[in-house]
C-alpha positions in Angstrom: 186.6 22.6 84.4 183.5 22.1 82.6 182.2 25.3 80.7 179.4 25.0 81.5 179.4 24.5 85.4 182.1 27.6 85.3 179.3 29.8 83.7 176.1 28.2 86.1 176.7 31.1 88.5 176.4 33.6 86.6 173.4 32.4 84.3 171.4 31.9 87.5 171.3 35.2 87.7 169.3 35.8 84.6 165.7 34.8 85.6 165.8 36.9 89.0 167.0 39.9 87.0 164.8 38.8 84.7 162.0 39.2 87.4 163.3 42.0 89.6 163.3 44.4 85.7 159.3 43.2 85.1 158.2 43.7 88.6 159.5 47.8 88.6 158.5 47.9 84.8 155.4 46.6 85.9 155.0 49.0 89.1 155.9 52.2 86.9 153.7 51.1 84.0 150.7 50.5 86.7 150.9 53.6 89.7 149.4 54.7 91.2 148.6 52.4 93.7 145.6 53.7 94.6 144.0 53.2 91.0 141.1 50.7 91.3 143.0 47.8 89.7 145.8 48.2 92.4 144.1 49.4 95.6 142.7 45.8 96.9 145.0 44.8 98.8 147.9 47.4 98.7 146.3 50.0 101.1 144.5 47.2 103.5 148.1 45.8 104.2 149.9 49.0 104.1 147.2 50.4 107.3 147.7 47.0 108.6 151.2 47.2 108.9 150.4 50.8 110.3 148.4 48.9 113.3 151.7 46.4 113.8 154.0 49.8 114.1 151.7 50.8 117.1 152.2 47.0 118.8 148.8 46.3 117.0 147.4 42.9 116.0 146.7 43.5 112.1 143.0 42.6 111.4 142.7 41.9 107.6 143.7 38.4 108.3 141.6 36.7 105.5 144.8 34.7 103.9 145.8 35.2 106.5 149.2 37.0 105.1 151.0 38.1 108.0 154.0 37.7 107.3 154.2 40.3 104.4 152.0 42.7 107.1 155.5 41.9 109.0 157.3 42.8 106.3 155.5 46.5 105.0 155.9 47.3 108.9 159.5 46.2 109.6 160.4 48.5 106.0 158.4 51.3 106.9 160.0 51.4 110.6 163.3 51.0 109.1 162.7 53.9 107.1 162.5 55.8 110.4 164.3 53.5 113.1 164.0 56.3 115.7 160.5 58.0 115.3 157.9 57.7 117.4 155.1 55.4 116.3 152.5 58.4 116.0 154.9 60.2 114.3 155.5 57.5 111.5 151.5 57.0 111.6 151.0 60.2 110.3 154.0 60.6 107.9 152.7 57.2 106.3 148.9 58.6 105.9 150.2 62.1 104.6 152.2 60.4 101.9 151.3 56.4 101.5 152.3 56.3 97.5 155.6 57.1 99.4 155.4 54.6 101.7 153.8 51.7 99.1 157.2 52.7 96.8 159.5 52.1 99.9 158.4 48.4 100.6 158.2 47.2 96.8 161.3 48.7 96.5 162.6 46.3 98.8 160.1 43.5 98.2 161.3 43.0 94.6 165.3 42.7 95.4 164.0 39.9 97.5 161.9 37.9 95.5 164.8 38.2 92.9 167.4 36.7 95.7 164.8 34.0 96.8 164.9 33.1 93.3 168.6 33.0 92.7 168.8 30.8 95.5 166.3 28.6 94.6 168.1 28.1 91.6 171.6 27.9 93.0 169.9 24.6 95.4 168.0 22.9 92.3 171.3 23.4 90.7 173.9 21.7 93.6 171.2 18.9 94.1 170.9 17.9 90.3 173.9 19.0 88.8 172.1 20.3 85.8 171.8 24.2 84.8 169.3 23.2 82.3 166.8 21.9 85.2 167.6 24.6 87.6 166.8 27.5 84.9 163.5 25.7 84.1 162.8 25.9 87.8 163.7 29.6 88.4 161.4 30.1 85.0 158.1 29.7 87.1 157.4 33.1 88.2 157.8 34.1 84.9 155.8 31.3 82.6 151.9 33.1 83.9 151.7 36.4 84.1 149.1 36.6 86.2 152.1 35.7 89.1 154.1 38.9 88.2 151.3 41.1 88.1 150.2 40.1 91.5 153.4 40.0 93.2 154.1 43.8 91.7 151.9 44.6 95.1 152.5 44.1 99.0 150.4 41.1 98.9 150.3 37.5 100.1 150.9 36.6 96.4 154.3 38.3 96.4 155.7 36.5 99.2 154.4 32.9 97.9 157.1 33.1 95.6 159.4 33.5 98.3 158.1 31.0 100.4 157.7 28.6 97.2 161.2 28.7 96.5 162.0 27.9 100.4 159.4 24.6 100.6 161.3 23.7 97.4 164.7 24.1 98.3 163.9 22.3 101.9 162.3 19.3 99.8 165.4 18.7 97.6 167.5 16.9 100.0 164.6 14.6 100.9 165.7 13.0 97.1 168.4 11.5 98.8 167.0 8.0 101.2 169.6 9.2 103.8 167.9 12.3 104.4 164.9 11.3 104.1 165.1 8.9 106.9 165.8 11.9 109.6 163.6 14.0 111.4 165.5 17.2 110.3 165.0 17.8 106.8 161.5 17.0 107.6 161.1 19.5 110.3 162.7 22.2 107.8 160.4 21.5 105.1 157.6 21.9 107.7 158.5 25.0 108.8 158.8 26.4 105.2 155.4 25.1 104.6 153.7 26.6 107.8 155.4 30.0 106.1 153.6 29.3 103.5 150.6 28.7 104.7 150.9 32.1 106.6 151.2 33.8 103.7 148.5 32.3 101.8 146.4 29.9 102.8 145.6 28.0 99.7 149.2 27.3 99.9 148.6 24.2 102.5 148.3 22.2 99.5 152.6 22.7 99.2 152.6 20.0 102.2 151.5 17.0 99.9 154.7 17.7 97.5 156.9 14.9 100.3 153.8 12.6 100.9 156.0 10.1 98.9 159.3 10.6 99.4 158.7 10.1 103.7 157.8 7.7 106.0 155.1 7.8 108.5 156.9 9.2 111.3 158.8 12.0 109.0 155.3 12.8 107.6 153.9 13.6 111.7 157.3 15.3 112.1 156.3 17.2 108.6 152.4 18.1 109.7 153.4 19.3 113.3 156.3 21.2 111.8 153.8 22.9 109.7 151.4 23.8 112.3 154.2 25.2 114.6 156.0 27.1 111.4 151.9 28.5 110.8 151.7 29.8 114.2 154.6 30.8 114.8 154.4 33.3 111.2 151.6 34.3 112.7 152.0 34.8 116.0 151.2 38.6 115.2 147.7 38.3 114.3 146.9 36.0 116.9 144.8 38.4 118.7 142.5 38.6 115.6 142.3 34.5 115.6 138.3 34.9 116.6 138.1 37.4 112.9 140.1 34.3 111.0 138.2 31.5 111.9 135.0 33.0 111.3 136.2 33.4 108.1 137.7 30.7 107.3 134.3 28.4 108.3 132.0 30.7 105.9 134.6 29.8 103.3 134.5 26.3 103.8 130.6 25.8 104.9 129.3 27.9 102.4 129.4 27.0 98.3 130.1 30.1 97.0 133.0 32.8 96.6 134.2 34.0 99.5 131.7 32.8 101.9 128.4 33.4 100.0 125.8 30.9 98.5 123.9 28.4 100.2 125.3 26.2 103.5 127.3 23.9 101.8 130.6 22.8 100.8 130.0 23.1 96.7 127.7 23.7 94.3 127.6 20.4 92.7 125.9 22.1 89.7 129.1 24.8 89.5 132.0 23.0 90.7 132.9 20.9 88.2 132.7 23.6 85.6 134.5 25.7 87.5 137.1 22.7 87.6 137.5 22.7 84.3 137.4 26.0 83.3 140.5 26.8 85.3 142.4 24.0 84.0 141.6 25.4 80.5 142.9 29.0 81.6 146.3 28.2 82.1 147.6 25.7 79.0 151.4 25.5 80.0 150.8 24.5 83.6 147.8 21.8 82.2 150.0 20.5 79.4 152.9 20.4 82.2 150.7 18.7 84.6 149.2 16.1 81.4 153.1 15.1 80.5 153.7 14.8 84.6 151.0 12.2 84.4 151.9 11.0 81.8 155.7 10.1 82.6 154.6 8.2 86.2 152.5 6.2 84.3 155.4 5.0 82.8 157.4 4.8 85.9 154.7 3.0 87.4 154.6 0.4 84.5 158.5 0.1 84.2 158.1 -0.1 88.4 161.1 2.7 88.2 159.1 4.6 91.2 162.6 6.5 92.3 163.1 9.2 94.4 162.5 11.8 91.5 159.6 10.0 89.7 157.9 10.6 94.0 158.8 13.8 94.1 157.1 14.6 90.7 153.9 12.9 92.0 153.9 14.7 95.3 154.0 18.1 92.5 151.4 16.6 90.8 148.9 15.7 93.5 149.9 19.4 95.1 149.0 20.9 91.4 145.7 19.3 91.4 144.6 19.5 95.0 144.7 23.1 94.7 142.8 23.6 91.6 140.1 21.3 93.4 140.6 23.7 96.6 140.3 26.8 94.4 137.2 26.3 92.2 134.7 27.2 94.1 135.7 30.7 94.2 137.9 30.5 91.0 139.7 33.5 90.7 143.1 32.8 88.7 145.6 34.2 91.1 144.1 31.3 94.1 146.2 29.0 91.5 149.3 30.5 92.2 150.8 27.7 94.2 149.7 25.3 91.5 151.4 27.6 88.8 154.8 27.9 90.5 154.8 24.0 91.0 155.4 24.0 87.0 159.0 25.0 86.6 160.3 22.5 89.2 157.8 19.8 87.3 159.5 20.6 84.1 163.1 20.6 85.7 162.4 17.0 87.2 160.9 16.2 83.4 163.9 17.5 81.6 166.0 15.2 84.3 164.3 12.0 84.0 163.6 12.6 80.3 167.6 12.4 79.6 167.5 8.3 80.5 164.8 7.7 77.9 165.9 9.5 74.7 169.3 10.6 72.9 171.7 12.7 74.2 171.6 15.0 71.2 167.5 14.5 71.1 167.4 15.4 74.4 169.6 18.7 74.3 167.6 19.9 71.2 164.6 18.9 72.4 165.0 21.0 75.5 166.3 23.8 74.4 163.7 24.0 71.7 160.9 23.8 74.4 163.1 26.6 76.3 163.2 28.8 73.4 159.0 28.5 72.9 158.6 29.1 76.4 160.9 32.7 76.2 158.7 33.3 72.9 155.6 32.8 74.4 156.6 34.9 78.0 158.7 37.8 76.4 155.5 39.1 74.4 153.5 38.4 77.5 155.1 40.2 79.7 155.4 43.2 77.0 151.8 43.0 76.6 151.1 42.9 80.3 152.9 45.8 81.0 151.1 47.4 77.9 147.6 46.8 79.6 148.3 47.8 83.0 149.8 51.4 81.4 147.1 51.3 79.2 144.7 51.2 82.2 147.0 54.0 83.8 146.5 56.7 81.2 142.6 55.9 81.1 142.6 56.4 84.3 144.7 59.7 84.6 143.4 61.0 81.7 140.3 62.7 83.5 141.1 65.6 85.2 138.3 65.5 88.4 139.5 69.3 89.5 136.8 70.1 87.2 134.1 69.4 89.6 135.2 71.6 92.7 132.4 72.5 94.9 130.7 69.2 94.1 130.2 67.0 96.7 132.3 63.2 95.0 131.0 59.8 95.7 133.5 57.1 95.3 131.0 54.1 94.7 132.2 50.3 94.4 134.9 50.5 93.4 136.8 54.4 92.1 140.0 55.3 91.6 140.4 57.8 94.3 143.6 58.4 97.0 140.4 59.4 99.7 138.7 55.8 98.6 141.8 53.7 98.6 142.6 55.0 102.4 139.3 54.4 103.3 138.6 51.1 102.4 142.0 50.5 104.1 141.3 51.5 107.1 138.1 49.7 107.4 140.1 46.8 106.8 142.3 47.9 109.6 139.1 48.3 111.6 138.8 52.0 111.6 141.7 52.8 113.6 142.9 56.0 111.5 139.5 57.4 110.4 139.8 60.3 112.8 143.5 61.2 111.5 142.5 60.3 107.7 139.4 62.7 108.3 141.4 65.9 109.5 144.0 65.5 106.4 141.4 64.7 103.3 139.4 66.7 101.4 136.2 67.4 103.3 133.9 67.0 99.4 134.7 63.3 99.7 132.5 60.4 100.3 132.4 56.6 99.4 129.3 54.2 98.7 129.6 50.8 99.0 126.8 49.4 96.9 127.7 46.0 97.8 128.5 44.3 101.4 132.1 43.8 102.1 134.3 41.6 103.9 134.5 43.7 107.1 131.7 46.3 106.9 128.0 46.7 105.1 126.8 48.2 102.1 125.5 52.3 102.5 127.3 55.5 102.6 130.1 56.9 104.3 132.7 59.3 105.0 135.8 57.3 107.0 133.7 56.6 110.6 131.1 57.9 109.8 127.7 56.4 108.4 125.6 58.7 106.9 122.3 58.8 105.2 122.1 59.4 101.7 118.4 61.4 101.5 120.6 64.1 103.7 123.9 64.0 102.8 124.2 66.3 100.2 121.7 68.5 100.8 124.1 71.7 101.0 125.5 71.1 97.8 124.9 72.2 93.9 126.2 69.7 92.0 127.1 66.0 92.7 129.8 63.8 90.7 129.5 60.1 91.2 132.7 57.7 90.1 133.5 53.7 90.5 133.1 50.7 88.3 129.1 49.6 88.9 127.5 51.8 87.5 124.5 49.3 86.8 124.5 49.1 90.9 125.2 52.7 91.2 123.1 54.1 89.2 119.3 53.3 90.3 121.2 53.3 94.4 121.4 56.8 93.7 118.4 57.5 91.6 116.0 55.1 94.5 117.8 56.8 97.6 118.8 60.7 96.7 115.6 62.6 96.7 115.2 64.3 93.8 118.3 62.8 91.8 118.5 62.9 88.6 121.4 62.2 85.7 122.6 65.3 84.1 125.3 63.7 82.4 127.7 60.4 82.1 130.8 59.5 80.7 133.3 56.8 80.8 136.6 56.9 82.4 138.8 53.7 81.7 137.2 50.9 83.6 135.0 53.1 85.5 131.9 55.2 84.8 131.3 58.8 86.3 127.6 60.2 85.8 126.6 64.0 87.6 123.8 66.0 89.0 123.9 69.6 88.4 126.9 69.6 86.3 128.3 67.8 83.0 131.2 65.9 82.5 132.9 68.8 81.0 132.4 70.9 84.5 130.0 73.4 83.1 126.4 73.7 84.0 123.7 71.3 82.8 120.8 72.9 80.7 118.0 72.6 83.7 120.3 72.9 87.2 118.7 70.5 89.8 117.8 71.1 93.2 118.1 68.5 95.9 115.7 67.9 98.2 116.3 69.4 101.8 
């Protein structure tokens, strides 16, 4: 038996190890969850998968991502198969770290199978370990992939619904298969999965438009569209909060539905383009070398099977970068980024016609070795920054400040802050329980409009005025990250406000009235207007 086929098993195991380690590395390094560079999305999905417990459509439906909303509600009821809803409502709100470590502890083992057998099809359908290992390596070659799938979040589950529209599109290498309307109704159901879990992950259905004819491509686009509904047949009750989404995204030229009434900025958008194919310089250079090797298939008219498949990557890579850049946030490229291990495998595979055996089995390996250099201090530096950002955060003891009336403004890490801008995003459907269990000294401002709810002041239902608020109490402690918003909010809207004192906290800034950072009395003790 070859050695090296014997051993394929067992080395496909390395990556999702490999994965599974940084993703509970990463989660211990960054809880918890309700710090301010975890809570958005965490706690929206986690009180979302609250509302599909109580036979609930969810309502944060943005991406839409309802089929990890499935998934933090199926693990949290299977932590209690035989509780009442209300009773696992209010075991979930009393401890929701708790419930947040439950489903990553399950979300991880998955992602790591999903990618074991991703590689375990790359490798039956080429016969090469090399090319399946540079597949599984995706996940892994941008960080910014691990550190967004370390959370309950449509991110996660792209890699598992990546490595299903890939694994579905592997037999259509072979003309048979690609003639039939089943492996085209497969890949179109992975894709509508897909596309649940992230909609800038629609760009996954151009990776066939090559490899299948016209009547496999319908069979392909109404798979899709039934695979979409039916992954989110949940939410479907919430369909009127989606689209009207959805259409400010795509009428308006700015992020997330701002800026003027239309498509792009043409002043912007290019730059934008640009600028995120500069970001990421293994999945450009990837992407350069694609292009450049169908060039040469198109000159040499060798336009196989492989060499279409590798354009269908490509033209899925750059569709999404031109998708994403009018609200260019990295992670909105993560469908692009984990099209670059499969790119490389079907490099590495056409690349061994063209040059030397031995050339070729250096070369490789070389370019292997430079990309574990390159991602083994990445990863160590990631999980470096996020504990970094940890002990900052932890390192300020707000017990100080009892009998102080603390303002959570955009955004603060704080457990009351984290459940309330959950459950606005689940549409305010626990204030009233989230209310009778928190501390009754907390309040949030939201200094900027949201998705779901307006700017101003509140404490969970209720919206309250900030010239009154706080009349009854000595001392107020203000914490979040905009404090160049916060700051003259509070001095234009609190009669009588002034700063006694400031001082920075990691990524956020606190500043007080009637008390000092230290929790001892200021020189001059204010009195708020009544």
């Amino acid at each position: 038996m070859n050695p090296v086929r014997r051993l394929s098993p067992a080395a496909l195991l390395a990556l999702p190890l490999a994965l599974v380690a940084t993703l509970f590395a990463m989660r211990a390094a960054s809880g918890p969850l309700w710090q301010v560079f975890n809570l958005d999305p965490d706690y929206y999905y986690l009180l979302n998968g609250l509302r599909l417990i109580e036979g609930l459509a969810p309502t944060d439906v943005s991406h839409p991502g309802t089929p990890i909303q499935v998934f933090v509600a199926l693990v949290l009821r299977l932590s209690d198969p035989l509780a009442p809803a209300a009773d696992l409502v209010a075991a979930v709100l009393a401890d929701p770290e708790g419930a947040l470590a439950r489903v990553t502890g399950l979300l991880y083992p998955l992602l790591g199978l999903a990618l074991a057998g991703l590689g375990w099809a790359v490798w039956r359908a080429s016969g090469s370990l090399a090319a399946a290992l540079l597949t599984q390596a995706a996940p892994l070659l941008s960080m910014i992939i691990p550190k967004f799938a370390l959370h309950p979040k449509p991110e996660a589950f792209l890699i598992l619904a990546w490595a299903l529209v890939i694994a579905a599109v592997l037999p259509l290498l072979r003309p048979e298969a690609a003639r039939r309307d089943g492996p085209a109704a497969r890949l179109g159901l992975a894709v509508g999965f897909a596309i649940a879990c992230k909609l800038q992950a629609l760009t996954f259905g151009l990776i066939p438009l090559f490899l299948l004819d016209r009547r496999r491509l319908a069979v392909l686009g109404l798979a899709s569209v039934g695979g979409f509904l039916l992954c989110t047949l949940p939410a479907w009750p919430s369909a009127g909060i989606w689209v009207d989404w959805v259409g400010r995204m795509v009428l308006h030229s700015g992020a997330y539905g701002d800026g003027a009434a239309t498509v792009i900025d043409p002043a912007r958008y290019p730059r934008a383009v640009l600028a995120l194919f500069g970001s990421k310089l293994i999945f450009t250079l990837t992407l350069v070398a694609s292009l450049a090797v169908l060039a040469a298939a198109l000159r040499h008219r060798r336009f196989d099977p492989s060499a279409r498949l590798l354009a269908g990557l490509a033209l899925a890579q750059i569709a999404t970068v031109l998708l994403v850049a009018k609200q260019p946030a990295a992670h909105y490229l993560e469908p692009a980024l984990l099209l670059t291990g499969p790119a490389l495998a079907l490099l590495h595979l056409r690349s061994a016609a063209a040059a030397p055996a031995a050339a070729h089995r250096w070369g490789w390996a070389a370019l292997g070795l430079a990309l574990v250099g390159l991602t083994l201090p990445a990863v160590t530096r990631q999980t470096n920054e996020l504990a970094g950002w940890t002990r900052a955060t932890q390192a300020f003891d707000m017990g100080r400040f009892a009998g102080c009336a603390r303002i959570d403004y955009d955004s603060a890490s704080s457990p009351s802050y984290a459940l309330l801008r959950g459950d606005l995003n689940a549409q305010g459907r626990y204030s009233a329980q989230l209310e009778a269990i928190m501390p009754p000294d907390t309040y949030a401002w939201f200094i900027n409009d949201h998705t779901w709810w307006k700017r101003g002041l509140m404490r969970w239902g209720h919206r309250l005025d900030p010239a009154t608020a706080f009349a009854g109490y000595r001392c107020l402690v203000l914490r979040g990250s905009q404090p160049h918003l916060a700051l003259p909010t509070a001095l234009r809207e609190i009669p009588g406000f002034r700063l006694d004192d400031r001082c920075e906290v990691g990524e956020e800034t606190i500043f007080t009235m009637g008390i000092t950072c230290a929790g001892t009395a200021p020189e001059q003790p204010p009195t708020l207007a009544k």
